[in-house]
C-alpha positions as CSV (number, residue, x, y, z in Angstrom):
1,X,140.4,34.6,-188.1
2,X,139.9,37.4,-190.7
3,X,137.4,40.4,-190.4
4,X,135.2,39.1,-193.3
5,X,133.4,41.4,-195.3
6,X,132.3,42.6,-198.9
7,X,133.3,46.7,-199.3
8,X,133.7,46.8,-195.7
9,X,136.2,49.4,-196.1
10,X,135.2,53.0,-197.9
11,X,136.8,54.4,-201.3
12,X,139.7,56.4,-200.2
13,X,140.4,60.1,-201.2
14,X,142.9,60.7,-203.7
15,X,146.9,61.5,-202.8
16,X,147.6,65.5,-202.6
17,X,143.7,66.3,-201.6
18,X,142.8,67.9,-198.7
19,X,141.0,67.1,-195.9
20,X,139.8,69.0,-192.8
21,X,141.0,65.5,-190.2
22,X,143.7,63.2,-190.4
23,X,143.2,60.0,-188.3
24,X,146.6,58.8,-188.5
25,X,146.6,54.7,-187.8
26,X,142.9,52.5,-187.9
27,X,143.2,50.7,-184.4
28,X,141.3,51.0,-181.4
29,X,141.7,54.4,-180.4
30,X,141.5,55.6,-184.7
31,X,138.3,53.7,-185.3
32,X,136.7,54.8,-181.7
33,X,137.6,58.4,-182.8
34,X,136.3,58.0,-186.4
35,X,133.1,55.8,-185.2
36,X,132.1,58.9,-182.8
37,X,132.4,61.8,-185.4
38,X,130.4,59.6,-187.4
39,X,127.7,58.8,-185.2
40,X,127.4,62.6,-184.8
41,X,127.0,63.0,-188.3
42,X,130.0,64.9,-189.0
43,X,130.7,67.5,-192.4
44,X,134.2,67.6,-192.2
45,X,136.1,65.8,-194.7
46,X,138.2,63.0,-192.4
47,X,140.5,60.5,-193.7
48,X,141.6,57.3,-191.9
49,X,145.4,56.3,-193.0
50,X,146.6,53.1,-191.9
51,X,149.4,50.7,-192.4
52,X,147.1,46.9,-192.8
53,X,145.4,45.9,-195.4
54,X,142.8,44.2,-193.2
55,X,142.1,43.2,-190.0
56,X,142.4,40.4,-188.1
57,X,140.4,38.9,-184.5
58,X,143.5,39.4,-183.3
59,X,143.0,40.4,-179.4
60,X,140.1,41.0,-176.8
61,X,139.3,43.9,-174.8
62,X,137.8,43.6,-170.9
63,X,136.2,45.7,-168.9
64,X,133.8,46.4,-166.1
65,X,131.1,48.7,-166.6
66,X,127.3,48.8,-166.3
67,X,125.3,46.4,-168.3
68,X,124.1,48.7,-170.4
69,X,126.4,51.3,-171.8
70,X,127.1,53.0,-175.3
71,X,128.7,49.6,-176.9
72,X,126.8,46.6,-174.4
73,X,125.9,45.6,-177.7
74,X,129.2,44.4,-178.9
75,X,129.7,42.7,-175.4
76,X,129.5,38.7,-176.3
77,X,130.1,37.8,-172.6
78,X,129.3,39.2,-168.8
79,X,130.8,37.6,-165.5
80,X,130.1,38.6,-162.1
81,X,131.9,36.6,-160.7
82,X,135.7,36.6,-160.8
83,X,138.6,34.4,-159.0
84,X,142.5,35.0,-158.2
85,X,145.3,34.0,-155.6
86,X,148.4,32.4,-155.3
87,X,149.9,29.7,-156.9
88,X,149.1,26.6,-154.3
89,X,146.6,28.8,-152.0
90,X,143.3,28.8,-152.3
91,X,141.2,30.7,-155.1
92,X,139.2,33.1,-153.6
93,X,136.3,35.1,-155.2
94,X,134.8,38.6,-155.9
95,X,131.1,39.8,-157.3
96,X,129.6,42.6,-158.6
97,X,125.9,42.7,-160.5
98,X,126.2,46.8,-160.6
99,X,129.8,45.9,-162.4
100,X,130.2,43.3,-164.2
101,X,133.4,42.1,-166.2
102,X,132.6,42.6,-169.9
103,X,134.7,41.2,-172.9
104,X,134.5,42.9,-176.7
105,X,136.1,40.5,-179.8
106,X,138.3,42.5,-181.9
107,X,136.1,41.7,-184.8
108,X,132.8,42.5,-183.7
109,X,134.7,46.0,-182.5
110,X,135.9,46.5,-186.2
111,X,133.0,45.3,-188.2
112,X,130.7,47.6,-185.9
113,X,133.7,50.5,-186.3
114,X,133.4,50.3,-189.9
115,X,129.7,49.9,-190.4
116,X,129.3,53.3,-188.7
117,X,132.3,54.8,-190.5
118,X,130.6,53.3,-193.9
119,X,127.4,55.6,-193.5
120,X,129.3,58.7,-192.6
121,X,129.9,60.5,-196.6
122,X,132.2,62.7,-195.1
123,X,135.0,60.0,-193.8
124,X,136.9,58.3,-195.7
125,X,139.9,55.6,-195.5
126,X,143.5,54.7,-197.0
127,X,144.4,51.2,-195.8
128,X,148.0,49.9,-196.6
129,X,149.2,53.5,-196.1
130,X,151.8,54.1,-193.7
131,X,152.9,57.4,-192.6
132,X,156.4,58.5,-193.6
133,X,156.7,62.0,-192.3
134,X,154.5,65.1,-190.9
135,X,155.7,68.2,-191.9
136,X,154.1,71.2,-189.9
137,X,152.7,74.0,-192.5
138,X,151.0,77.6,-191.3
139,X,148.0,76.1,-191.8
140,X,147.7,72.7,-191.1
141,X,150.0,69.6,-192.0
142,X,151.6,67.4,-195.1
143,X,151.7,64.3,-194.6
144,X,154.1,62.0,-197.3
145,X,153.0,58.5,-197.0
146,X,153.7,55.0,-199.0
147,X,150.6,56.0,-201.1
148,X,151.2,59.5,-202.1
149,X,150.8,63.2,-199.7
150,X,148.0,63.8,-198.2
151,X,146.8,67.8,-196.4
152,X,144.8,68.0,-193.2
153,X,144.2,70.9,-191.4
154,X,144.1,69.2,-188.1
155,X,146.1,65.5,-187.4
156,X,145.4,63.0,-184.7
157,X,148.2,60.7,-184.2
158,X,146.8,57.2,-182.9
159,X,149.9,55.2,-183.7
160,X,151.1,52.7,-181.2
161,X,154.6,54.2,-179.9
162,X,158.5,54.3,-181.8
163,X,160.4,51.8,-180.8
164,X,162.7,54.6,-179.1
165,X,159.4,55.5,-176.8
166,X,158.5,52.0,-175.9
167,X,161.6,51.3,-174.6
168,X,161.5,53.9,-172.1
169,X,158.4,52.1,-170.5
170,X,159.1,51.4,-166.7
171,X,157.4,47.7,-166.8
172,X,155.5,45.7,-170.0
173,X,152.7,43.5,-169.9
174,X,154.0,40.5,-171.6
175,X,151.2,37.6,-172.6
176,X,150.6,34.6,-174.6
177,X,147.3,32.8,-174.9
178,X,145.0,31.0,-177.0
179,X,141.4,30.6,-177.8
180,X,140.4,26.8,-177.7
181,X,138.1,24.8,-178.4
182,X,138.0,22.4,-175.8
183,X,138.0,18.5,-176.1
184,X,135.1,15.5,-176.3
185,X,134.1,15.6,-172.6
186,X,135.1,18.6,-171.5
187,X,133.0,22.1,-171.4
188,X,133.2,24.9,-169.7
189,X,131.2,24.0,-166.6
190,X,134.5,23.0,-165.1
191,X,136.1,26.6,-165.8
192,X,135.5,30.0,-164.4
193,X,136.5,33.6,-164.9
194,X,140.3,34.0,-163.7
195,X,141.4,37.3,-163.3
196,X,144.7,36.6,-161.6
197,X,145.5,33.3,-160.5
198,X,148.1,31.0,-159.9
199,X,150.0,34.7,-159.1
200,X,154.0,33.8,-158.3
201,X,157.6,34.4,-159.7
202,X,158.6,33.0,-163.7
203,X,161.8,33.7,-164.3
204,X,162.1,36.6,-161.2
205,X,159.1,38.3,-163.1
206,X,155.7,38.3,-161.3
207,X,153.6,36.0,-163.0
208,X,149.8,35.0,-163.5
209,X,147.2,32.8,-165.7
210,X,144.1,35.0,-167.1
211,X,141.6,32.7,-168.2
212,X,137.8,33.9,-169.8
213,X,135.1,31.0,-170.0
214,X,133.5,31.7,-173.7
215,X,130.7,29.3,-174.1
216,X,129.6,25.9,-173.8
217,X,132.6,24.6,-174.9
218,X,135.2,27.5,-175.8
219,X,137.5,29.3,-173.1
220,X,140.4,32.1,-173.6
221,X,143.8,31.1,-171.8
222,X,146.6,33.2,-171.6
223,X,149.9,33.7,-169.3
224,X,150.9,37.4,-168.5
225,X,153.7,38.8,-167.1
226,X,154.5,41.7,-165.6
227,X,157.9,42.1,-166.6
228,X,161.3,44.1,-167.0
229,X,161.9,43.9,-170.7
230,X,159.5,42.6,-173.9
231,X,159.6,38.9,-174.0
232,X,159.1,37.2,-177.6
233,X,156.8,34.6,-178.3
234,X,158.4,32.0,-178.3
235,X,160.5,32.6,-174.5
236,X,156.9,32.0,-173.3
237,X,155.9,29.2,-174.9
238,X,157.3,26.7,-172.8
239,X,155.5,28.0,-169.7
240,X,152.3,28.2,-171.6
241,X,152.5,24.7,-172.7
242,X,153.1,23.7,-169.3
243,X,149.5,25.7,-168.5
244,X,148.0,24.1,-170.8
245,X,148.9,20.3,-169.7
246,X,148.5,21.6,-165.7
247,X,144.5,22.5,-167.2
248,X,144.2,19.2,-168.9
249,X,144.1,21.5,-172.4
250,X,146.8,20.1,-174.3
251,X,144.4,18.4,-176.6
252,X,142.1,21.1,-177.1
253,X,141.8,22.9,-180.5
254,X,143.6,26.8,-180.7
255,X,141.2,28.6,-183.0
256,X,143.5,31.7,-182.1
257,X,147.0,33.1,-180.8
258,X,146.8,36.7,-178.3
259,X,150.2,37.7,-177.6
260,X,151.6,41.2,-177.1
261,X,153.9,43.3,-174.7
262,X,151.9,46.4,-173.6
263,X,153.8,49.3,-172.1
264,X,153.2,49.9,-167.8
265,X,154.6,53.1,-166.9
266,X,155.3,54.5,-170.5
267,X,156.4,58.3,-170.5
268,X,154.2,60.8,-171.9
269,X,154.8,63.8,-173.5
270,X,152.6,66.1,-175.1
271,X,153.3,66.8,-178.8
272,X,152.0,68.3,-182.0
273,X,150.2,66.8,-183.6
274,X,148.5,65.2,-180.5
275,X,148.8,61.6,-179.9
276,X,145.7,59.2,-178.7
277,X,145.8,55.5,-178.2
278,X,148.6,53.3,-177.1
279,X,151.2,55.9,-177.6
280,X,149.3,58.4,-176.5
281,X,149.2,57.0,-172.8
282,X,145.6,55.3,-173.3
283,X,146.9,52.3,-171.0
284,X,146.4,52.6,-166.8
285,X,150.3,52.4,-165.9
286,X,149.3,50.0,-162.4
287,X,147.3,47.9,-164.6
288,X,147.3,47.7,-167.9
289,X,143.7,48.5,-169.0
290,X,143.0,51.4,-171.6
291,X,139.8,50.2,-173.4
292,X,137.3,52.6,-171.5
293,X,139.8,55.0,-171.2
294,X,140.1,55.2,-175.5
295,X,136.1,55.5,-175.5
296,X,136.0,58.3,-172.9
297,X,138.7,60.2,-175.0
298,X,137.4,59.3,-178.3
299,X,133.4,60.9,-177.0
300,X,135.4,64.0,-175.6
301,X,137.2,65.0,-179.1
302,X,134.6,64.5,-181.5
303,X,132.6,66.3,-179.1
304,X,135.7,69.0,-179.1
305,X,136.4,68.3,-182.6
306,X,132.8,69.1,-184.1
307,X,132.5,71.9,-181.9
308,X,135.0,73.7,-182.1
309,X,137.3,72.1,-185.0
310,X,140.1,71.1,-183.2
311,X,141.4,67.6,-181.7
312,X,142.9,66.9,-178.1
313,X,145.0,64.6,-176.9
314,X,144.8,61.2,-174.9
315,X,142.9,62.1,-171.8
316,X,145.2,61.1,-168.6
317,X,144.6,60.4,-165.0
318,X,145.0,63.1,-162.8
319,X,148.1,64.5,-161.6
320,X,148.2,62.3,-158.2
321,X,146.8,59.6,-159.7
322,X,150.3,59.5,-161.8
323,X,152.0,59.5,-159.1
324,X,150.2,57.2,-157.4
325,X,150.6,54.8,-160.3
326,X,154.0,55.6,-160.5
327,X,154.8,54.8,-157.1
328,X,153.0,51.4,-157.3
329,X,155.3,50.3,-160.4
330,X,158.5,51.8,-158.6
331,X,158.0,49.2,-156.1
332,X,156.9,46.2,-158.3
333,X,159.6,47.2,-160.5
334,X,162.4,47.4,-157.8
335,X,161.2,44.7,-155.6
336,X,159.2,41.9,-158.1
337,X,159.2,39.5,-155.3
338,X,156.6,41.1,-153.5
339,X,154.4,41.6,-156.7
340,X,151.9,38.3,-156.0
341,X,151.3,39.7,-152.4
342,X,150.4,43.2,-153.2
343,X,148.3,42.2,-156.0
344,X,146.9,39.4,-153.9
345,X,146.3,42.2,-151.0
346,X,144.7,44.6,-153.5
347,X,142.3,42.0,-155.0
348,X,141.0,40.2,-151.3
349,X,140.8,43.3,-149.1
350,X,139.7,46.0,-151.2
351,X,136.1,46.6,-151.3
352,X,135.2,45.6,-154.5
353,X,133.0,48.6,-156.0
354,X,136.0,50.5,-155.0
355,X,138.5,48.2,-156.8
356,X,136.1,48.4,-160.1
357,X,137.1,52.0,-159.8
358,X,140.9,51.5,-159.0
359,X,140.7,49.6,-162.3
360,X,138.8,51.7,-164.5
361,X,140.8,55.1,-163.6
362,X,137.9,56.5,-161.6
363,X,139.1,56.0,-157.9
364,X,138.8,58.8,-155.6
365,X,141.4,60.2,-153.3
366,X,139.5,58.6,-150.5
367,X,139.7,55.1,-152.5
368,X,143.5,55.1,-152.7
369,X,143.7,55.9,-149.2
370,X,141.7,52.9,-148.7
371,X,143.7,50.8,-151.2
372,X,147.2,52.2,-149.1
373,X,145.8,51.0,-146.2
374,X,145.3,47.5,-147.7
375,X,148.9,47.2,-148.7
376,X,152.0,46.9,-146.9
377,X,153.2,49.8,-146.2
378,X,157.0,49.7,-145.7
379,X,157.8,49.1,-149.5
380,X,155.8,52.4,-150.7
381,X,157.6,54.4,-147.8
382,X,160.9,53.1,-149.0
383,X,160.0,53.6,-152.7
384,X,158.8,57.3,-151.9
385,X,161.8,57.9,-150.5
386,X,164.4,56.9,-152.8
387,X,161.8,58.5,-155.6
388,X,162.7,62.0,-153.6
389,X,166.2,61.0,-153.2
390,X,166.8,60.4,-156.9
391,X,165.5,64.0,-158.1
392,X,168.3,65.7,-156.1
């Protein structure tokens, strides 16, 4: 499904001008940035560079939040209510009316984006453009692309990671899913939201179905793993198909394909220019969630950018927070056996207000204490110990 729309994207500047802002790649974390400095009515020249010619409802984005936040109007659905367990336990259940689980299209996101962008004159865009090299000057950066050079003063580098850097991820998010429209007979009365269910072991990787009621009588479906290496398309096709017959959705229409292998873990390191997004260490390393976490960073450098005229990087958890995360993916990564318990444990006997904030990168120091206590213990005291071990 196309993004459709007539002059959706503006008249891009010229090759060799210059520009005050480079927004190097138009995704999430490019488009957030550039929606923000023009909601603020920016007078800096900006120019958006990026590979694609146009875009696609390619993916979703989840959250929880309030109900009514800075883009509630692009959310087309609100649970909550949410289920998970084990495969061949019973499904258990968690609420929240103060937090509910919130899903964004990619389309509406990009339409909106570029509506906003559209009415700033100071922005502008190069799509089809993809950055070849930056070359640091005294005074700001050149930057040869397939379409000509281009001169910015400042750069912000949103471009998902180098293959080099994504393979130094500690664990990826691998999934495969589908929109469908569902059969004669069937709506989606007889689905719910599923967070993490059927939770086990495919292939010695932990395993789980995500699954997003979207109307009367369309759902989104998809198998995630949390895995050692990338896995291609097709290596999970067979296991999605066999979803999709245990859900009684073989028949069903797909309107859509999601798949993707999303970084857990990935190392960051700061860098000039500064990097945002995907690359930039947007994603929660114990999770795999980085959609709030782009819009927090995206408000804080326009806000940095139109004050003072400089950009910052991809704002990170803090430092223990890291190392929390880090510890949690040292032990599913050494011991991916005991994966479905501990997320099992983490989902059932946290309190869920304080799980919201686990998720969304907002948990105290008291939280995790609580979360710690929730979780067996002996696998984090044998993971902090060979983590000390190993840096001697």
């Amino acid at each position: 499904m196309h993004v459709h729309s007539t002059n959706i994207y503006k008249t891009a500047l010229e090759p060799t001008q210059r520009v005050d802002l480079a927004i190097i790649g138009g995704g999430c974390a490019g488009l957030s940035l550039a929606r923000e400095l023009a909601d603020r009515q920016t007078t800096r020249s900006i120019i958006i560079l990026e590979p694609r010619t146009h875009y696609q409802d390619d993916r979703s984005w989840c959250f929880w939040s309030t109900p009514e936040h800075a883009l509630s109007r692009l959310v087309s659905h609100r649970w909550t209510t949410w289920h998970f367990g084990l495969q061949g336990q019973a499904i258990e259940t968690k609420s929240s009316s103060l937090h509910p689980y919130q899903y964004i299209r990619s389309s509406d996101f990009y339409l909106d984006c570029w509506k906003k962008i559209n009415q700033c004159p100071s922005i502008a865009s190069r799509l089809g453009t993809t950055v070849i090299n930056l070359i640091k000057q005294e005074d700001g950066w050149n930057i040869e692309t397939t379409q000509g050079s281009f001169f910015a003063k400042q750069v912000i580098d949103t471009r998902p990671p180098s293959s080099t850097h994504f393979e130094q991820s500690a664990l990826y998010q691998c999934f495969l899913g589908a929109e469908i429209q569902l059969g004669h007979g069937i709506n989606t009365e007889h689905f719910t939201l599923e967070l993490m269910t059927d939770m086990r072991l495919l292939d010695g990787e932990f395993c789980f179905t995500y699954l997003l009621p979207l109307g009367q009588d369309r759902l989104l479906i998809e198998l995630t793993l949390f895995a050692s290496r990338p896995y291609p398309a097709e290596a999970l096709r067979e296991a999605f198909d066999q979803l999709l017959a245990e859900r009684g959705l073989t028949d069903s229409q797909s309107l859509r394909i999601e798949y993707g292998n999303l970084p857990m873990g990935l190392p960051i390191h700061r860098s000039d220019p500064p990097r945002a997004g995907l690359g930039g260490g947007a994603l929660r390393p114990s999770s795999g969630y980085g959609f709030m976490r782009i819009q927090r960073w995206a408000e804080q450098c326009a806000e940095h950018y139109c004050k003072q005229g400089t950009v910052v990087p991809q704002t990170l958890s803090k430092f223990w927070l890291q190392k929390m995360d880090q510890l949690f993916l040292s032990v599913i990564q050494s011991q991916p056996s005991l994966a479905p318990t501990l997320f099992n444990k983490l989902l059932g006997k946290t309190q869920t207000e304080r799980f919201i904030r686990f998720m969304n990168d907002r948990a105290s120091l008291i939280d995790y204490l609580h979360i710690v206590m929730c979780l067996p213990k002996k696998p984090f005291i044998q993971a902090l110990l060979s983590n000390l071990f190993q840096r001697k």
